[in-house]
VMD Tcl script that builds the backbone (N, CA, C; Angstrom):
set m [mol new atoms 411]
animate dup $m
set s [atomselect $m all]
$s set {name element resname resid chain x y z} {
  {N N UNK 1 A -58.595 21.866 -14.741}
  {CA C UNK 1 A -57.400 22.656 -14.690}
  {C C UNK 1 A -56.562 22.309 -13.471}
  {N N UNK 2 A -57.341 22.298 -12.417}
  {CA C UNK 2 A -56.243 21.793 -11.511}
  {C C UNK 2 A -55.681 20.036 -10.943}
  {N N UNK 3 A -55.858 19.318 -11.863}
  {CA C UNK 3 A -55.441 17.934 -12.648}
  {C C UNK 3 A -54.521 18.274 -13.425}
  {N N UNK 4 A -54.252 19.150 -14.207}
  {CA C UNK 4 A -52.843 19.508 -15.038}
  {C C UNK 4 A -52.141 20.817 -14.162}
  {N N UNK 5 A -52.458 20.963 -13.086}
  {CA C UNK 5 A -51.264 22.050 -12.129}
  {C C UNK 5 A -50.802 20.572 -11.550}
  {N N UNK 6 A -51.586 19.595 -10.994}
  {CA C UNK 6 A -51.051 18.607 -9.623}
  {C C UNK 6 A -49.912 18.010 -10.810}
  {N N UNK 7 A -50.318 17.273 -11.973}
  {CA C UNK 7 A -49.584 16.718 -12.763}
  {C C UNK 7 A -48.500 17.353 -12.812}
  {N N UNK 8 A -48.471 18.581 -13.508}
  {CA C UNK 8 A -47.176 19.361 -13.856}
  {C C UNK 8 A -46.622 19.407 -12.719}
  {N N UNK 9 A -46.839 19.995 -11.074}
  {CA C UNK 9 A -46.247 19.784 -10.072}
  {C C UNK 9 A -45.646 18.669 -10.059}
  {N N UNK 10 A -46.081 17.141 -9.992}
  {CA C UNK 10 A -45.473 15.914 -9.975}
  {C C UNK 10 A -44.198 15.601 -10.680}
  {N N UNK 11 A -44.290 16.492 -12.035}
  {CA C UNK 11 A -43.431 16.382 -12.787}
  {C C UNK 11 A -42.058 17.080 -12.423}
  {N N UNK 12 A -42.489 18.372 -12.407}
  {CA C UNK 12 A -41.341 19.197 -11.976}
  {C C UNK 12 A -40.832 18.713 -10.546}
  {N N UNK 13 A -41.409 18.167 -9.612}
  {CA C UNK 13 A -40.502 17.421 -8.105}
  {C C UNK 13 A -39.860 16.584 -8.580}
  {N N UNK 14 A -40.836 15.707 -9.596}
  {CA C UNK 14 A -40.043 14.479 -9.967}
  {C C UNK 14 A -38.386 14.913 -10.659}
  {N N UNK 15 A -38.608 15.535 -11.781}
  {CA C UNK 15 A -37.551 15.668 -12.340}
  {C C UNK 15 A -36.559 16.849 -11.582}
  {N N UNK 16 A -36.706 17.606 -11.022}
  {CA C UNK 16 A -35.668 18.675 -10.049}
  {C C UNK 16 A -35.190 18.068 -8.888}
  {N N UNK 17 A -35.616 16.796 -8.614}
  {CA C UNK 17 A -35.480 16.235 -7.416}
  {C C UNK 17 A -34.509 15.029 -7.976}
  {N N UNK 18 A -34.481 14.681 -9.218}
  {CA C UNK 18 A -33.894 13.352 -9.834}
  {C C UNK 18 A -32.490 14.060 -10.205}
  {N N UNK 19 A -32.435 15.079 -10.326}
  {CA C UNK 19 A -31.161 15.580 -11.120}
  {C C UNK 19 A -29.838 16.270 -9.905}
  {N N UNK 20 A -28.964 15.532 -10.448}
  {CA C UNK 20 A -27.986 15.683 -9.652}
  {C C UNK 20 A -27.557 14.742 -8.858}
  {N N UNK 21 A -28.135 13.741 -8.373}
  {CA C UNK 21 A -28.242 12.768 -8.125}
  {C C UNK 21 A -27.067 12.132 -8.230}
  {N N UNK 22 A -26.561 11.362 -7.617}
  {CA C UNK 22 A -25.530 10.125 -8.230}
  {C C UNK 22 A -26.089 8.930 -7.952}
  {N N UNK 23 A -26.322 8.306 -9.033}
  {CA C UNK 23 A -26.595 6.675 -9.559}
  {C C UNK 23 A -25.469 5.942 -8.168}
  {N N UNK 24 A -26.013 5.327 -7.358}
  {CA C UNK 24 A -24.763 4.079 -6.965}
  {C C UNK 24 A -24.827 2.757 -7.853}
  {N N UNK 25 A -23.850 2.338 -7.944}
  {CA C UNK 25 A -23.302 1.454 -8.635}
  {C C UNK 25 A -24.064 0.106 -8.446}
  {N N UNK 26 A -24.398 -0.852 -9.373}
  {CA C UNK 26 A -25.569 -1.869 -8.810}
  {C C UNK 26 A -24.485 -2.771 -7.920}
  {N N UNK 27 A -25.245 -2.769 -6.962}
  {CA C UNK 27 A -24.231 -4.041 -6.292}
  {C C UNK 27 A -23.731 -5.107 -6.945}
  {N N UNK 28 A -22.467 -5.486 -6.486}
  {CA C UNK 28 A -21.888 -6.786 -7.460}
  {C C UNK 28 A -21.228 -6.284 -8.503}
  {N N UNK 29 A -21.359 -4.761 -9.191}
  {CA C UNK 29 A -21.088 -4.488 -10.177}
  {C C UNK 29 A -19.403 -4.149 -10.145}
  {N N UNK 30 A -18.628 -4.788 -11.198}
  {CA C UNK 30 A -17.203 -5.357 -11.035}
  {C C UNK 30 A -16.923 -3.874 -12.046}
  {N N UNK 31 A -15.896 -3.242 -11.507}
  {CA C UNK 31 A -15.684 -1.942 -12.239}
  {C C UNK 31 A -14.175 -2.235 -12.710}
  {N N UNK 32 A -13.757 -2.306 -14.150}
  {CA C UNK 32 A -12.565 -2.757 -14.554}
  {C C UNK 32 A -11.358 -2.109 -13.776}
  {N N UNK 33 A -10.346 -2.408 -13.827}
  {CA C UNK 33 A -9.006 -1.861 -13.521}
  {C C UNK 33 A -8.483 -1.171 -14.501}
  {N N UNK 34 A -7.778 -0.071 -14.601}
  {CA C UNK 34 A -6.720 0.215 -15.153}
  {C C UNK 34 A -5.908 -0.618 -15.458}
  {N N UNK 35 A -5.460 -1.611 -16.544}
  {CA C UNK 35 A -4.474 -2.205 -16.772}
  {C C UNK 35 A -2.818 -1.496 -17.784}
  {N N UNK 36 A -1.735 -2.058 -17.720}
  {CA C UNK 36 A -0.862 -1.737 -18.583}
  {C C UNK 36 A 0.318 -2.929 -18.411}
  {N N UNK 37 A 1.206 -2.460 -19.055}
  {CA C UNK 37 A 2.667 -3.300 -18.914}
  {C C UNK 37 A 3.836 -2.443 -18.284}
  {N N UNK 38 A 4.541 -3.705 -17.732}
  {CA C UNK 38 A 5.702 -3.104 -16.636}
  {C C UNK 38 A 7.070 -3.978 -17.338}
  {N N UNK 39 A 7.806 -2.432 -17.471}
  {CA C UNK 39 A 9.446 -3.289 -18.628}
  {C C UNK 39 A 10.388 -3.554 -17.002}
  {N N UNK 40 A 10.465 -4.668 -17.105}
  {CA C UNK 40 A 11.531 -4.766 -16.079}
  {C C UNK 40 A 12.902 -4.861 -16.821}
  {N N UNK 41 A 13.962 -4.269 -16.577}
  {CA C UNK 41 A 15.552 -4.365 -16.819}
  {C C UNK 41 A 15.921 -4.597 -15.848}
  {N N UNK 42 A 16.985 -5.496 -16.026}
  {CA C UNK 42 A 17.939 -6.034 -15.132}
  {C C UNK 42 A 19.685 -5.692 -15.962}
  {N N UNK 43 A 20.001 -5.074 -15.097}
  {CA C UNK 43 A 21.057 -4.578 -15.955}
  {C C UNK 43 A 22.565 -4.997 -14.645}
  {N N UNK 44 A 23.500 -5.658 -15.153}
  {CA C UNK 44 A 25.073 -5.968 -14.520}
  {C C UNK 44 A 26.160 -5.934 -15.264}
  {N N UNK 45 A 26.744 -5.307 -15.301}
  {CA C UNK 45 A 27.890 -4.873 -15.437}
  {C C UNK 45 A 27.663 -4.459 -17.190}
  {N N UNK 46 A 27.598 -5.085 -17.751}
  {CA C UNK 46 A 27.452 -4.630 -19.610}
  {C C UNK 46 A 26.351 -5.369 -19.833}
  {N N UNK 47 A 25.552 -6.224 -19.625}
  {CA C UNK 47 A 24.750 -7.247 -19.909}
  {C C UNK 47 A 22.996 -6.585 -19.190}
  {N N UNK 48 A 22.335 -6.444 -19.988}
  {CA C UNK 48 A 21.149 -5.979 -19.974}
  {C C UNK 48 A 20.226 -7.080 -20.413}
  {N N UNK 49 A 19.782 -7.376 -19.400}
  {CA C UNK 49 A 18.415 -8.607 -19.863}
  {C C UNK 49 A 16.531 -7.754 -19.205}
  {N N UNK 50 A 15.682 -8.184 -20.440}
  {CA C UNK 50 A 14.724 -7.130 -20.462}
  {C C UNK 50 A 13.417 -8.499 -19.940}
  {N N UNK 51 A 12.605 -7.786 -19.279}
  {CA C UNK 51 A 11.445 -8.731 -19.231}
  {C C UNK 51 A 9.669 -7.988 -19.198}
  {N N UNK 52 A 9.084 -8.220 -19.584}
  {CA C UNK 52 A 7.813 -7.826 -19.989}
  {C C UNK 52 A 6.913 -8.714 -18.806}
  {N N UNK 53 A 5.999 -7.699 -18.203}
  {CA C UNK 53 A 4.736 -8.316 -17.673}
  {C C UNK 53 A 3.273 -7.503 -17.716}
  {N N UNK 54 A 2.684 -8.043 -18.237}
  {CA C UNK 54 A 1.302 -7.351 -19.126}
  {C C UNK 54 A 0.348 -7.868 -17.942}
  {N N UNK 55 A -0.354 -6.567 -18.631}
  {CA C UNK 55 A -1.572 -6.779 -17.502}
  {C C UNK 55 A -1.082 -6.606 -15.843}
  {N N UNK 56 A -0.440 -5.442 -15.714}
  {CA C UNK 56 A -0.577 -5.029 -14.140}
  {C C UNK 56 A -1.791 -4.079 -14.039}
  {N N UNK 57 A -2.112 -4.057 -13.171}
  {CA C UNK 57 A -3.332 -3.168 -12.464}
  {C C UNK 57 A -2.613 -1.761 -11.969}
  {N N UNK 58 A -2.731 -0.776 -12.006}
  {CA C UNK 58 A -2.666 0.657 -11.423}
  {C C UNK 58 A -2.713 0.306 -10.045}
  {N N UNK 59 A -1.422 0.437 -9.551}
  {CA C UNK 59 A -1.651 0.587 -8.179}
  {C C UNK 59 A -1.037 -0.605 -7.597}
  {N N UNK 60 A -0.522 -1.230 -8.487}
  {CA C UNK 60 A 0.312 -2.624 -7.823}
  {C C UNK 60 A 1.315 -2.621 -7.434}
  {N N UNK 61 A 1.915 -2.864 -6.126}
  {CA C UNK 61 A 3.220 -2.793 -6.052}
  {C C UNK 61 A 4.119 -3.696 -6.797}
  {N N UNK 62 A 5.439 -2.757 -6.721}
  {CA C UNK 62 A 6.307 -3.542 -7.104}
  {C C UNK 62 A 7.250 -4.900 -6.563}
  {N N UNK 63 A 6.621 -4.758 -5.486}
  {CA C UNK 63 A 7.248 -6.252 -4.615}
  {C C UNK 63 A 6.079 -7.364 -5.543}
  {N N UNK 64 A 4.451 -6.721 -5.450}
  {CA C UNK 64 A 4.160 -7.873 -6.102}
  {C C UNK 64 A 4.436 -8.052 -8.040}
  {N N UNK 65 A 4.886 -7.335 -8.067}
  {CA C UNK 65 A 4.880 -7.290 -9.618}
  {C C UNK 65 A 6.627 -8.303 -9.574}
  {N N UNK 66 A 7.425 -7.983 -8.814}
  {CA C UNK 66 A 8.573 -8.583 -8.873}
  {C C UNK 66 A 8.445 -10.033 -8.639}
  {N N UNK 67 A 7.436 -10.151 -7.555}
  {CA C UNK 67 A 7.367 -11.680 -7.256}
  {C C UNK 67 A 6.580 -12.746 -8.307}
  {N N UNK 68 A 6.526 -12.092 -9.432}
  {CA C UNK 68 A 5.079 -12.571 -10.531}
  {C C UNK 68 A 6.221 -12.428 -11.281}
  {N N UNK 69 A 7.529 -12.197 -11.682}
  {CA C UNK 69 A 8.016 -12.388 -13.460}
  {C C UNK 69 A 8.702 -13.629 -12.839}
  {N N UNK 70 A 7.908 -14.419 -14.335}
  {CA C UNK 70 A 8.626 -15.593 -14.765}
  {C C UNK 70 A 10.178 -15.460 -15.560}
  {N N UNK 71 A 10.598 -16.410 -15.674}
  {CA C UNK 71 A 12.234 -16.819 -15.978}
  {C C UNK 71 A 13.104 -15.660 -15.205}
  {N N UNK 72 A 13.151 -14.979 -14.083}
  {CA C UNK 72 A 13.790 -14.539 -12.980}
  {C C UNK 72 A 13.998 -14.810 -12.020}
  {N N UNK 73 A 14.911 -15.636 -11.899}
  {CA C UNK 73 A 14.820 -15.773 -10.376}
  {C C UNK 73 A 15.261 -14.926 -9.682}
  {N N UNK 74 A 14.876 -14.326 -8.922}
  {CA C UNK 74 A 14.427 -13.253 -7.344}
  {C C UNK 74 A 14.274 -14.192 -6.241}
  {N N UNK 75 A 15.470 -13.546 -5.028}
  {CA C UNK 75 A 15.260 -13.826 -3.889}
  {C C UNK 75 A 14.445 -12.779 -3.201}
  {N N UNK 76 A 14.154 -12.755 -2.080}
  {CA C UNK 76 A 13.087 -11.517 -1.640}
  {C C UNK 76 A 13.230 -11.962 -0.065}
  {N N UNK 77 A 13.995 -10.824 0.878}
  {CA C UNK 77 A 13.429 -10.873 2.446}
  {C C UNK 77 A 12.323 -10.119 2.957}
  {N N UNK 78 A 11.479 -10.649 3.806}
  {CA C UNK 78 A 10.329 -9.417 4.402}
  {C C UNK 78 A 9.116 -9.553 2.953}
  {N N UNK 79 A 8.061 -8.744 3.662}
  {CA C UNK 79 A 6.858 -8.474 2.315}
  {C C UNK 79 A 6.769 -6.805 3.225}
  {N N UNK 80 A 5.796 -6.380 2.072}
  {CA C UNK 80 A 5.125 -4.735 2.413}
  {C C UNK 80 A 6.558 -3.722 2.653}
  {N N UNK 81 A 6.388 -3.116 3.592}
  {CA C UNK 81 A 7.498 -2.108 3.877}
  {C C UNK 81 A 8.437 -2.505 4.272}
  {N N UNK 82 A 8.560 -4.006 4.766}
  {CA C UNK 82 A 10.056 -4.444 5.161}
  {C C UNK 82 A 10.875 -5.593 3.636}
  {N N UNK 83 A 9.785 -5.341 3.361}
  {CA C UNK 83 A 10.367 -6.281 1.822}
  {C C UNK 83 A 11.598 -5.797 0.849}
  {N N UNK 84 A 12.871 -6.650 0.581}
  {CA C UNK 84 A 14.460 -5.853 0.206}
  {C C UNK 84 A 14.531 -7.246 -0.788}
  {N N UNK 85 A 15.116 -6.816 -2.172}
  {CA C UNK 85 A 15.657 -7.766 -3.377}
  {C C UNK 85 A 17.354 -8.026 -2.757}
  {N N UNK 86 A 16.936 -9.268 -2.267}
  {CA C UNK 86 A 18.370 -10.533 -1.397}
  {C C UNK 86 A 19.246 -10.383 -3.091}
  {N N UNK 87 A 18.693 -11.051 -4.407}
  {CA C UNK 87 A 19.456 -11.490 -5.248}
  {C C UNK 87 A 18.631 -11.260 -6.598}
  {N N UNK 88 A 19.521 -11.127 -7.541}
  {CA C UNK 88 A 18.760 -11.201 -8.906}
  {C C UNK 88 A 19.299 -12.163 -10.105}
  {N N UNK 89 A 18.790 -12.937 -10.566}
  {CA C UNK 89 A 19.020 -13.934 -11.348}
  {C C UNK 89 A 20.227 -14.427 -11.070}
  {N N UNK 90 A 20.642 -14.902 -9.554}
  {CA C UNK 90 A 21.996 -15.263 -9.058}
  {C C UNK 90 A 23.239 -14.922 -8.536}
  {N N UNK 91 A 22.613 -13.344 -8.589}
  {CA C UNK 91 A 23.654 -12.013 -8.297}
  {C C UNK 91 A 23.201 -11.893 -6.829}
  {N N UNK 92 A 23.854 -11.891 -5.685}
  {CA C UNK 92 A 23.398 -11.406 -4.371}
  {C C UNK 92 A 23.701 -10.444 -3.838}
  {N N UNK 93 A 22.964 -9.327 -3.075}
  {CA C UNK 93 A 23.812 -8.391 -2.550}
  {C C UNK 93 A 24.261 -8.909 -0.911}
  {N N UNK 94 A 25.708 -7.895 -0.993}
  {CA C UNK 94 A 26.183 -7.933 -0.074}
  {C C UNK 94 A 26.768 -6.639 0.538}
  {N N UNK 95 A 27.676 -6.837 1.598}
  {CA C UNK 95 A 28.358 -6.177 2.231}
  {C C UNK 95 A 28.769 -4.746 1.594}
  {N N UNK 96 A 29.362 -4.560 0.462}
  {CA C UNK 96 A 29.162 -3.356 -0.531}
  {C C UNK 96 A 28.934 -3.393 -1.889}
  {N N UNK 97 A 27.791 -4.446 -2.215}
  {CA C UNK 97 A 27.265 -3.902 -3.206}
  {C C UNK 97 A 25.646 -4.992 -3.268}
  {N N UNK 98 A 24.873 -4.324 -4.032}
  {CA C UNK 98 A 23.754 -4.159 -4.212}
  {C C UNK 98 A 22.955 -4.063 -5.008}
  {N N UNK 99 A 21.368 -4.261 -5.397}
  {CA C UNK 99 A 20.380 -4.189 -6.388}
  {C C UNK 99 A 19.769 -2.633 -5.679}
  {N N UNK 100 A 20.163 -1.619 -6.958}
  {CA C UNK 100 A 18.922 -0.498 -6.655}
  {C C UNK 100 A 18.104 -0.475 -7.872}
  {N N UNK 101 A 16.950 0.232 -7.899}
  {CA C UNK 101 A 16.233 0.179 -9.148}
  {C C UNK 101 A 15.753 1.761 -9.382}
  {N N UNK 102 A 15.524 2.281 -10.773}
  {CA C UNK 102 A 15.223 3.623 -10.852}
  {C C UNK 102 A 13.751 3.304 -11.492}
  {N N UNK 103 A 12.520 4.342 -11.574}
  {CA C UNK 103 A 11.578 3.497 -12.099}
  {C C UNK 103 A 11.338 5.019 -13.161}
  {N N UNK 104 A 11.003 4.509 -14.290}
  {CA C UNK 104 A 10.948 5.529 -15.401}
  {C C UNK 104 A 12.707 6.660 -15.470}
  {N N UNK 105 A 13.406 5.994 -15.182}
  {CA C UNK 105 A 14.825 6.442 -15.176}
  {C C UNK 105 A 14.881 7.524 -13.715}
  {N N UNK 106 A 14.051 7.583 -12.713}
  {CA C UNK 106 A 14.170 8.417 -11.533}
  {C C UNK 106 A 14.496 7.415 -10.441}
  {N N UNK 107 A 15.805 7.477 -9.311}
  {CA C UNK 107 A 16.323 6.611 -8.609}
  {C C UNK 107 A 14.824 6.508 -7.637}
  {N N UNK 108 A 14.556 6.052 -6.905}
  {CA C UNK 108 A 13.236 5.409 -6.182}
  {C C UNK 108 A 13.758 5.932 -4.815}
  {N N UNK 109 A 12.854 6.658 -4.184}
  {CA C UNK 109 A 12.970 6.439 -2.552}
  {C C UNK 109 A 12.187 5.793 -1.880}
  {N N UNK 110 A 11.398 4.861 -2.580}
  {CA C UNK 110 A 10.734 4.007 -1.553}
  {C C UNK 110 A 10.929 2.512 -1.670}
  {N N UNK 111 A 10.705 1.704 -0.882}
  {CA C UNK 111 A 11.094 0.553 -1.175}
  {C C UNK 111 A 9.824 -0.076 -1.818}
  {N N UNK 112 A 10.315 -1.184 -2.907}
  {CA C UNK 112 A 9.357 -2.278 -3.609}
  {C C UNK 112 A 8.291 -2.887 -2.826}
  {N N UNK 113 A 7.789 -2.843 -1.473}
  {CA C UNK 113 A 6.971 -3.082 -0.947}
  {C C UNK 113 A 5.744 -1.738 -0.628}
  {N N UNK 114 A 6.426 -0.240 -0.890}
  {CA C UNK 114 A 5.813 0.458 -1.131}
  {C C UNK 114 A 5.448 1.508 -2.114}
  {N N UNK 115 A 6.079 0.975 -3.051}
  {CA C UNK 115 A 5.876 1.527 -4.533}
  {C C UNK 115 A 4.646 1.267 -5.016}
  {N N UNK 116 A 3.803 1.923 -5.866}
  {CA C UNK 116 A 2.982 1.774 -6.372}
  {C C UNK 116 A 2.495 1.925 -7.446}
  {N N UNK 117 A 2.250 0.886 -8.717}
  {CA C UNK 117 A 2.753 1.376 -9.899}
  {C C UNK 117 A 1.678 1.922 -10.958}
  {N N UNK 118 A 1.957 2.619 -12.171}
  {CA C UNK 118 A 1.170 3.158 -12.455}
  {C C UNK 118 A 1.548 3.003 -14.012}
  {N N UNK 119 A 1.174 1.490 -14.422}
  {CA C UNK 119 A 1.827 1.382 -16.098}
  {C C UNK 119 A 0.920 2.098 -17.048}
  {N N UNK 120 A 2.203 1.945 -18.233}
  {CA C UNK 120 A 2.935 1.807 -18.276}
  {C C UNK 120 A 4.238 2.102 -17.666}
  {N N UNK 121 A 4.783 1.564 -17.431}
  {CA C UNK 121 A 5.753 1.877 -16.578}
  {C C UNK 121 A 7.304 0.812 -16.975}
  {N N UNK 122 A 8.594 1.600 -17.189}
  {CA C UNK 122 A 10.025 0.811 -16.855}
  {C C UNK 122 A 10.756 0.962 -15.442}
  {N N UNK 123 A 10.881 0.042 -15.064}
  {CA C UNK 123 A 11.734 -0.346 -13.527}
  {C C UNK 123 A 13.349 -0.861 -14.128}
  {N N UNK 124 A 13.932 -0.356 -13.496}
  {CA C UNK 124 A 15.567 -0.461 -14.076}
  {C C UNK 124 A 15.882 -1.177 -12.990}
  {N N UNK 125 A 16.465 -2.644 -12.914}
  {CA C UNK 125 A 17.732 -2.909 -11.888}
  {C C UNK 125 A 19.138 -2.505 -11.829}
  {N N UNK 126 A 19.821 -2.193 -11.210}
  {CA C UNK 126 A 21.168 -2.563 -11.500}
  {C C UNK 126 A 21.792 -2.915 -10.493}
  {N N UNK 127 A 23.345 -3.385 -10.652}
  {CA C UNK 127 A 23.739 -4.505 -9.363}
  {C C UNK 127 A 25.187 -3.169 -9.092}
  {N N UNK 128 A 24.967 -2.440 -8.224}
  {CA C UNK 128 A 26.014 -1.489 -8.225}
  {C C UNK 128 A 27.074 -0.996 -6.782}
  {N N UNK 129 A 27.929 -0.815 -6.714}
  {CA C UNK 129 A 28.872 -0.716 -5.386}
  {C C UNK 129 A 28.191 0.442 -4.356}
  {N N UNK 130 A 27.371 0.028 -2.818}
  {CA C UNK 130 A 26.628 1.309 -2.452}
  {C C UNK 130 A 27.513 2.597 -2.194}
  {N N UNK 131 A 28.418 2.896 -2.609}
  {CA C UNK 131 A 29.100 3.972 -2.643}
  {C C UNK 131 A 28.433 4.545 -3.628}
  {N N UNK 132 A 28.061 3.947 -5.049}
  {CA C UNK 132 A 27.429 4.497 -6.135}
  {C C UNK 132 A 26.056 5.089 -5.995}
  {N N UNK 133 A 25.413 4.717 -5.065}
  {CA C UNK 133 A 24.109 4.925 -4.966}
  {C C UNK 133 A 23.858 6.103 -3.950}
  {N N UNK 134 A 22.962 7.084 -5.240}
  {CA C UNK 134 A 22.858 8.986 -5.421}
  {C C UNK 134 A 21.978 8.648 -3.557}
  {N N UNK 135 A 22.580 9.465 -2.766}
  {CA C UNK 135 A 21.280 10.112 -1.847}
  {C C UNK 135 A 20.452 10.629 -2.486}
  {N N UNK 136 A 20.344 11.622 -3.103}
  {CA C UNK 136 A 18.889 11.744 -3.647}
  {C C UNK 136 A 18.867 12.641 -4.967}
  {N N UNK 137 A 18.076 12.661 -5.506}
  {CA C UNK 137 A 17.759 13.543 -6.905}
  {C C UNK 137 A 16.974 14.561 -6.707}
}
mol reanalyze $m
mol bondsrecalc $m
mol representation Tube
mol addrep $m
């Protein structure tokens, strides 16, 4: 009899002691990303040109997502928080006027080096006079 108390004891530590627990992850073990797609528009004056890039990761900025679409050419000064869109497919800003972008149709207060995206997701350009551009929403 007391060979099946020690047992049953063993059991019950074992298992009250196992539960609750959190498993760590086996080392090495590669835990997928969140992936989606990011609609870029580029929009000037009447002319709306659309571009698709699949497969962003949650959490990517948009400086790097800008610097990755093909058939755009993008100028770009600075990276991270000092990073500003110079030009868009040949359009440059200047003196009073400019590339702002709204992302899911909400004007952005942060800059493309600190955005962080969360696709699906649409990023709007447009090339507009900074008189036009809202202080804030």
């Amino acid at each position: 009899m007391s060979v099946r108390l020690v047992l049953l004891s063993v059991f019950v530590i074992a298992f009250v002691g196992g539960c609750g627990k959190k498993v760590a992850p086996t080392q090495g073990a590669v835990v997928p990303a969140m992936t989606g797609t990011v609609t870029i528009e580029v929009v000037n004056g009447d002319e709306t040109k659309e571009f698709l890039v699949n497969d962003v990761a949650d959490g990517t900025s948009l400086e790097d997502v800008m610097r990755g679409v093909k058939d755009l050419p993008i100028e770009m000064k600075g990276s991270g928080i000092t990073a500003f869109v110079q030009s868009i497919d040949g359009v440059a800003t200047n003196q009073t006027e400019g590339w702002t972008y709204r992302v899911d149709g909400k004007h952005a207060s942060v800059g493309i080096g600190s955005l962080e995206l969360h696709p699906p997701t649409t990023i709007t350009w447009r090339f507009v006079s900074w008189d036009d551009v809202p202080v804030s929403e």
